[in-house]
TIMARLO-295990 format. One record per residue (C-alpha): x, y, z. Coordinates in steps of 0.1 Angstrom, whole numbers. Layout:
N
+-------+-------+-------+
!  east ! north !    up !
+-------+-------+-------+
!     X !     Y !     Z !
...
+-------+-------+-------+
//
This chain:
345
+-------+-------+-------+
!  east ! north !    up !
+-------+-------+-------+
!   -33 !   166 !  -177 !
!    -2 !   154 !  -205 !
!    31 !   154 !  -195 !
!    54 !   170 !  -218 !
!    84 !   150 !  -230 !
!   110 !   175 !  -209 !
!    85 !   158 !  -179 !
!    91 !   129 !  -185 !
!   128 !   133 !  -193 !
!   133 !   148 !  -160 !
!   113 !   120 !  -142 !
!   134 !    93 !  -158 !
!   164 !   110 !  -141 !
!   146 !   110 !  -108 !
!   138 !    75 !  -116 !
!   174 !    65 !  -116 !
!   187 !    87 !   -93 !
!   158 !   103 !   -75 !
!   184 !   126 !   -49 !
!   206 !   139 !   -77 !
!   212 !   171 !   -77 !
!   193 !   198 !   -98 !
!   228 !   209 !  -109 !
!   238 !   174 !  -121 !
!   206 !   169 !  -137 !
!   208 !   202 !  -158 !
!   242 !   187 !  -168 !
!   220 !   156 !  -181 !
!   193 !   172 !  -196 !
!   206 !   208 !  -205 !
!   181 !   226 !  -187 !
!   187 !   251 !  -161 !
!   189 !   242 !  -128 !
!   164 !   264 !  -119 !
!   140 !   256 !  -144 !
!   143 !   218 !  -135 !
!   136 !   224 !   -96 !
!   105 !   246 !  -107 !
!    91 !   222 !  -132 !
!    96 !   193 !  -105 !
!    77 !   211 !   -79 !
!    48 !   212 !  -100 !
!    52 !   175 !  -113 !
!    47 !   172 !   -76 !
!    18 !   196 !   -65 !
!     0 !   182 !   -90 !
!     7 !   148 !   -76 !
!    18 !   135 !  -112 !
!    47 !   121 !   -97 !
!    62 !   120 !   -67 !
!   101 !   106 !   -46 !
!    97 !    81 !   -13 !
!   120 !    63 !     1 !
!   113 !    29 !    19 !
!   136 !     7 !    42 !
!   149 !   -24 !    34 !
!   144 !   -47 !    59 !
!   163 !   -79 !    60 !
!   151 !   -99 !    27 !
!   160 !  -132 !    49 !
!   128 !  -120 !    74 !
!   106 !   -96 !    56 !
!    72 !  -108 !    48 !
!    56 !  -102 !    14 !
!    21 !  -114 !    16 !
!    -4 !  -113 !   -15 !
!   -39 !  -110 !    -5 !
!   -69 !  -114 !   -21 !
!   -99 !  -102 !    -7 !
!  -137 !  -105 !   -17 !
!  -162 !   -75 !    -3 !
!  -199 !   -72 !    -1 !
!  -205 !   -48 !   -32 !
!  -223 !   -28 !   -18 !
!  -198 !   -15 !     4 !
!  -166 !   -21 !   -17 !
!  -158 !    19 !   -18 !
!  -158 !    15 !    22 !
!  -137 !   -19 !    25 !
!  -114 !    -2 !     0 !
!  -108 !    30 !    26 !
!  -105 !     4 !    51 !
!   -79 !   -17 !    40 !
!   -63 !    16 !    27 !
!   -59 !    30 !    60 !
!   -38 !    -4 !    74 !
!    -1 !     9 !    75 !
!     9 !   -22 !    67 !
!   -13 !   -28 !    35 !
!    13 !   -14 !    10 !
!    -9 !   -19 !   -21 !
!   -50 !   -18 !   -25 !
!   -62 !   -27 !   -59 !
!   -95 !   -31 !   -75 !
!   -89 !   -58 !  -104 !
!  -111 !   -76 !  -131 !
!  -103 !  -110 !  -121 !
!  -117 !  -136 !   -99 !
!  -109 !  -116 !   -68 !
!  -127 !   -82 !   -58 !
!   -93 !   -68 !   -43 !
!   -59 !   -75 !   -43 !
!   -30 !   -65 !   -17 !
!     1 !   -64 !   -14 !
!    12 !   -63 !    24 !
!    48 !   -64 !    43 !
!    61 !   -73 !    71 !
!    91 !   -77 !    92 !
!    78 !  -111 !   100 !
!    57 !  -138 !    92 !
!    46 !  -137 !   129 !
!    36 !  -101 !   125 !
!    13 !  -104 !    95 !
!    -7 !  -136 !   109 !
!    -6 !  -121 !   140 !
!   -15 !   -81 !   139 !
!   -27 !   -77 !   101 !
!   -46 !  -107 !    93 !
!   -71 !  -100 !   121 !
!   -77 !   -65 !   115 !
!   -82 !   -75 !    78 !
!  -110 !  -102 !    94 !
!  -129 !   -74 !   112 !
!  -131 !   -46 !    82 !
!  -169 !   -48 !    77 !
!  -177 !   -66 !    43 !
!  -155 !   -81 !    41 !
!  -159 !  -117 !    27 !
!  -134 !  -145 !    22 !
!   -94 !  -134 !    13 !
!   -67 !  -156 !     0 !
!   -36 !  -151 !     7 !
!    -2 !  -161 !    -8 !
!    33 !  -156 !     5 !
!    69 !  -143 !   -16 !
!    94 !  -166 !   -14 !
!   117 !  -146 !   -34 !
!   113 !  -111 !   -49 !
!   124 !  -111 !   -84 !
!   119 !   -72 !   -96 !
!    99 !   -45 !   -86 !
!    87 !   -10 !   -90 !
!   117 !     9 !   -83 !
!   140 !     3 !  -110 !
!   113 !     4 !  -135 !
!   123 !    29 !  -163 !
!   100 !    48 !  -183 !
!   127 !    47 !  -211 !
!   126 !    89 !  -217 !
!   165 !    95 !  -223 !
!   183 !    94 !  -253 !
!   210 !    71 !  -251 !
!   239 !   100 !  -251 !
!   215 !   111 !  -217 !
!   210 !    73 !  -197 !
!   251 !    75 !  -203 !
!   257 !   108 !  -191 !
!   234 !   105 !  -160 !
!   246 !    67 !  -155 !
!   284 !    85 !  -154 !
!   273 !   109 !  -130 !
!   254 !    81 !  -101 !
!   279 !    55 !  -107 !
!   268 !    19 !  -109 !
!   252 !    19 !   -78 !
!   225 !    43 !   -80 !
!   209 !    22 !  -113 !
!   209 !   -11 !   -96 !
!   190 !   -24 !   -65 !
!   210 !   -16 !   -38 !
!   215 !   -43 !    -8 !
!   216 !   -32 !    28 !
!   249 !   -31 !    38 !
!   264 !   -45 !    74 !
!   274 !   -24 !    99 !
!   268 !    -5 !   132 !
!   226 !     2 !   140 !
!   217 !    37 !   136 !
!   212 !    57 !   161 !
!   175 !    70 !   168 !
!   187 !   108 !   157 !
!   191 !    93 !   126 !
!   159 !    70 !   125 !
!   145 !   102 !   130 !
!   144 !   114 !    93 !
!   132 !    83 !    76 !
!    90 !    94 !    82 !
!   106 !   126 !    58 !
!   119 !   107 !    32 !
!    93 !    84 !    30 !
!    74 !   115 !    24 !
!    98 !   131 !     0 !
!   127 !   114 !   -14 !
!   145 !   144 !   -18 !
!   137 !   164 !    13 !
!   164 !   186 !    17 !
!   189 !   186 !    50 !
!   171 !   224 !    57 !
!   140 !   215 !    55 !
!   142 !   187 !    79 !
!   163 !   205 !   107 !
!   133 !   230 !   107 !
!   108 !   206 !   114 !
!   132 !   188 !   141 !
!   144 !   218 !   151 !
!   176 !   204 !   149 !
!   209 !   228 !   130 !
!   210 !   224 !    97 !
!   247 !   211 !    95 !
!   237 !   182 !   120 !
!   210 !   170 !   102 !
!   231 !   172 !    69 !
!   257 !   148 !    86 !
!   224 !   126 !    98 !
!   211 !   122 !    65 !
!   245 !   116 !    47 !
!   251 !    87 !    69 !
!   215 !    76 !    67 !
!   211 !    79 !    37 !
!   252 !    60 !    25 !
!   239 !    32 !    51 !
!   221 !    13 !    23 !
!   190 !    10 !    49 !
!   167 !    26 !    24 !
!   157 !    27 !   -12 !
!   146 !    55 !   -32 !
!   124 !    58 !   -57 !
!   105 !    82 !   -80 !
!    66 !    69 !   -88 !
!    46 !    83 !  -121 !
!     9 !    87 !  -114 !
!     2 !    54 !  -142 !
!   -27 !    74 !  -162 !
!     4 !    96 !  -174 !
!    29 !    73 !  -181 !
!    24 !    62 !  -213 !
!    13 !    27 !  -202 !
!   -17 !    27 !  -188 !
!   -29 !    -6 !  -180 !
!   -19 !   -27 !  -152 !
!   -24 !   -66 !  -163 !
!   -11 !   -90 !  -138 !
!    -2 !  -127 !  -146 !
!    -6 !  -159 !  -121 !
!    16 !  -190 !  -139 !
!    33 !  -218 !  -124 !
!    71 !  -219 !  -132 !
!    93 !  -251 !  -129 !
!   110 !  -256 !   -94 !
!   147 !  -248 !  -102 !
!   138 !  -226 !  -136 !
!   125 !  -192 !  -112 !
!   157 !  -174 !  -118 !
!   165 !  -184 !  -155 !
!   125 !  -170 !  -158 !
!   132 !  -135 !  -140 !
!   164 !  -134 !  -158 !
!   144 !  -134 !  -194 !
!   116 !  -112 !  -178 !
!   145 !   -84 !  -171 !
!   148 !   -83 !  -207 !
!   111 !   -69 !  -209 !
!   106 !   -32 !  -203 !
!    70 !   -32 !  -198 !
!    76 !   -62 !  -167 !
!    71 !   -35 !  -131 !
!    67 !   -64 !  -106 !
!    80 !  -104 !  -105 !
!    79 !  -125 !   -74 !
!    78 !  -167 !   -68 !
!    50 !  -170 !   -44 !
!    36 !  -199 !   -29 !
!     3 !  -211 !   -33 !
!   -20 !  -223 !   -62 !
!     5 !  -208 !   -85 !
!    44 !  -203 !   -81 !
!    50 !  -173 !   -98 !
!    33 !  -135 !  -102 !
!    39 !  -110 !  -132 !
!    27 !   -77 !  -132 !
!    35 !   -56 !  -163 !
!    21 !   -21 !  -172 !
!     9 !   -20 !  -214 !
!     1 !     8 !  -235 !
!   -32 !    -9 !  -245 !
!   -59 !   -36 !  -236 !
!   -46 !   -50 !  -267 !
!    -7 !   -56 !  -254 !
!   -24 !   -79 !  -227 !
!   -21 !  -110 !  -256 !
!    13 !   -93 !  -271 !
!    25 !   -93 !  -235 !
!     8 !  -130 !  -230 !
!    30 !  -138 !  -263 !
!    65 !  -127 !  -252 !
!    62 !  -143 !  -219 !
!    56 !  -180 !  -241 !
!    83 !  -170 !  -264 !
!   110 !  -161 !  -237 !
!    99 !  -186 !  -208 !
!    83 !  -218 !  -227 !
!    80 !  -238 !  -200 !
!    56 !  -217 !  -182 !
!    25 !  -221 !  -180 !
!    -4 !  -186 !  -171 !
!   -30 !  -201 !  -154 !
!   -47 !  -165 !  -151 !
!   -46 !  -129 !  -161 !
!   -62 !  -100 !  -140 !
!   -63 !   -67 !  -155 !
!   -61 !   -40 !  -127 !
!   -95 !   -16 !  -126 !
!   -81 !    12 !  -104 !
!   -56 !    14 !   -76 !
!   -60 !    33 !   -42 !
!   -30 !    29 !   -28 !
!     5 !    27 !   -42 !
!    34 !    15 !   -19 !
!    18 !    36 !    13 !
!     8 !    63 !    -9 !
!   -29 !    72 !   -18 !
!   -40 !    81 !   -50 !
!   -68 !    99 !   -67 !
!   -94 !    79 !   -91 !
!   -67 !    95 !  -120 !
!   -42 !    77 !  -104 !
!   -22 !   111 !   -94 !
!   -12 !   114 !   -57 !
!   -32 !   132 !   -33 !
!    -5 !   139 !    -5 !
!   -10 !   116 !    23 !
!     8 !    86 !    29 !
!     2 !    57 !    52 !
!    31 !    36 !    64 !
!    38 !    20 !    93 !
!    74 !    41 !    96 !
!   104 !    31 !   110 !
!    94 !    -5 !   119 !
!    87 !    -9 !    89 !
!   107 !   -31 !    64 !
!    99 !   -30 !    26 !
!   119 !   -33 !    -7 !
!   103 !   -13 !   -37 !
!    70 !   -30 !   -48 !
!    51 !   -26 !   -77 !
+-------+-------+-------+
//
């Protein structure tokens, strides 16, 4: 399968604002509505890209874990499924490094990964030795990673129709809980980021016009973050390399502020551990790895990459599982409302 370039036009709208409307996108793009909601639903039958949402969770308590795990070979393909299948376990994937698997897991609290994660990680049969690092800060991540498809006339038209706020990373705001009504809807949008109002009240059996002033308030809480995900193998960038470097204490931000100015960068977090800071960037080539190696030398000299792993496959992609072609294959495996992440690689 190749995406055309009107696909990945229209994804790169999702990607900023993955709820727009098909009538503002048309506006953007100068396709007909129509013909934009048509080619999106098979963008997403296909599983060639796809919208979630995810909750924020309080950045003050959330617990990002990296994990690395080593398997008996012999059952790797089993371990894999395994770890897959752990709501918690955001991220499985196989990598050509040191370690057999890496993981990317969240929490709402430290307490909760050593406590209800770590052990059912200890009793997935061969299973090994893991590793396991913590985020101390979250730098970037997945969801406001652009594939760079729009003109500049389009990125300034679609940035005047979703306002400022839409492009950036949006905090969680203060204010009142929710109400469970409300909660409600957040295992649909996880799901699909832009289920409608209708097709939700049908599944809740709930009117149309309630659910509709549900989701508005859910949705202008700032409790979740949307994004729109590109299965990688039609991207345009199809290797995943991922960086382990020690960073000067005090120099983390000035780092993540240069690594912003690199559009291949997807995911940068300080980290405890053997190493202080993690990069993951997705290149066009095998070749980019020492281009990429390069421009993180030139922008951060102080730095220092201690290793590189170059991801093999991935199974699972922030909840959702994916075919060997990296497309989606429709299920997704969260841990729902409880659950707190911010958009991950």
């Amino acid at each position: 399968m190749v995406l055309s370039e009107e696909d990945l036009a229209l994804i790169n709208v999702l990607q900023v604002a993955p709820r727009i409307s098909w009538s503002d996108a048309a506006s953007v793009l100068g396709v007909h509505p129509t013909k934009l909601a048509a080619r999106w639903d098979k963008l997403r039958s296909s599983g060639a890209a796809w919208t979630t949402a995810h909750l924020i969770g309080d950045p003050k308590q959330r617990c990002l874990a990296l994990v690395d795990v080593d398997c008996d070979m012999q059952v790797r393909s089993d371990v894999t499924a395994a770890l897959a299948a752990i709501p918690e376990v955001l991220t499985v994937e196989e990598a050509a490094s040191n370690r057999d698997l890496m993981l990317t897991v969240i929490t709402p609290t430290l307490k909760q990964f050593t406590d209800q994660v770590l052990p059912q990680i200890k009793e997935i049969p061969g299973v090994l030795k893991y590793r396991t690092s913590l985020g101390t800060r979250l730098h970037s991540a997945g969801h406001i990673w652009r594939l760079n498809a729009l003109d500049k006339a389009k990125l300034n038209a679609l940035n005047t129709i979703v306002g400022s706020e839409a492009v950036g990373w949006a905090e969680a705001r203060s204010g009142s809980p929710l109400p469970p009504t409300h909660l409600d809807l957040i295992p649909f949008l996880v799901r699909d980021g832009r289920a409608s109002a209708a097709d939700i009240a049908r599944s809740l059996g709930r009117s149309p016009a309630t659910v509709q002033r549900q989701l508005n308030r859910l949705v202008s809480s700032g409790l979740l973050t949307f994004r729109c995900d590109i299965a990688q193998e039609l991207s345009g960038y199809p290797v995943s390399c991922q960086w382990f470097a020690n960073v000067p204490p005090g120099q983390h931000e000035a780092a993540a502020a240069e690594l912003r100015g690199l559009r291949t960068v997807r995911f940068s977090v300080s980290t405890s551990g053997r190493t202080n800071f993690l990069i993951l960037m997705w290149l066009k080539s095998l070749a980019d790895v020492m281009n990429a190696e390069l421009a993180l030398q030139q922008r951060i000299p102080e730095i220092e990459l201690v290793e590189s792993a170059v991801i093999l496959s991935c199974a699972k992609r922030m909840g959702w599982m994916l075919n060997p072609d990296s497309t989606a294959n429709g299920t997704v495996v969260v841990s729902g409302t409880e659950m707190p992440p911010l958009g991950l690689p």
